[in-house]
N, C-alpha and C positions, 0 to 999 in steps of 0.2 A: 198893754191892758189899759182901759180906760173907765169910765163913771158909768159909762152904759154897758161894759162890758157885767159890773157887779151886781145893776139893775137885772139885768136877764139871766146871770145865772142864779140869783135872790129868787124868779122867778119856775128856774126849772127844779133847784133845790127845792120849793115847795111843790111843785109837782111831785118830785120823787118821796117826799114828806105820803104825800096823799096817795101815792100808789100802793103806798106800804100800807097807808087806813084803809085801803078795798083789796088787800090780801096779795099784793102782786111787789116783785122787788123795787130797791128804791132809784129806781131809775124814771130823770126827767131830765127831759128835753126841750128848749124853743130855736126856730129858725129865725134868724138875720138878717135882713139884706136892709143895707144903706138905713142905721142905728132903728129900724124898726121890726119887730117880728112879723114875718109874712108865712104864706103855705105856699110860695112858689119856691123857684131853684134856689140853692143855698148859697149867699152872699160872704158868711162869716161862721168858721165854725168855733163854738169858743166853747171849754169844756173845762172842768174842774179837776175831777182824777181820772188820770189815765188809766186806760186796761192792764198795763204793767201794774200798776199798784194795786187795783182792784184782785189782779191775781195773786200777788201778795201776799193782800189780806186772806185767801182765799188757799194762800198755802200751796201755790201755783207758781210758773212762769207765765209771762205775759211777751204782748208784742205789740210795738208801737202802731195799733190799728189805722191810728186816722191817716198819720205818713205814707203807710203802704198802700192805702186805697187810694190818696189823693194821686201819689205817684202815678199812679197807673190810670188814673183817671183821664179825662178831656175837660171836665168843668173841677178847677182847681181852688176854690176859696180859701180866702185866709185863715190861716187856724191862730189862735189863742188858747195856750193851753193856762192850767192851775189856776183858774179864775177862782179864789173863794175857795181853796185847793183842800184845806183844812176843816173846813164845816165838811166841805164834802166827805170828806175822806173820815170821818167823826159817825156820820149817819153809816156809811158803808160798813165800817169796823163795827157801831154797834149794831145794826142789822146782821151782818153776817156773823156776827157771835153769837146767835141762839136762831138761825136761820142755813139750812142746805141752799146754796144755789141751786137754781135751776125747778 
């Protein structure tokens, strides 16, 4: 994990901030390549809380999503997981305490 790694997920956490002010879950996302956000192929994937934890919260089992897809994949970027693991994980728990998924 790195400086830029905190900067971008700082940036999808507010994303996910603002999805929730226009009525949709708090889920946010930015794309990586070579420490800048781009909208081409994905360079780096870095992420906060895993789907295992999010199911968790959620009173569920999970499964290590991004492992099993990259696996299987041909374009394999690097993952960076629990970036900021705890803010995230803070918004998810209290979102999904007075919110249904889905």
């Amino acid at each position: 994990m790195n400086n830029m790694d905190n900067i971008f997920m700082t940036e999808a956490i507010r994303l996910s901030a603002l999805a929730v002010e226009h009525g949709n879950e708090p889920f946010g996302a930015v794309l990586v390549k070579d420490e800048k956000m781009v909208w081409t192929k994905l360079g780096t994937l870095v992420y906060a809380a895993s789907n295992m934890e999010l199911e968790k919260i959620l009173g569920n089992e999970g499964c290590n999503c991004s492992e099993m897809v990259f696996a299987h994949s041909f374009h394999r970027p690097e993952v960076r997981a629990g970036v900021l693991r705890e803010e995230s994980l803070r918004i998810l728990t209290d979102y999904f305490g007075s919110h249904a998924k889905g």
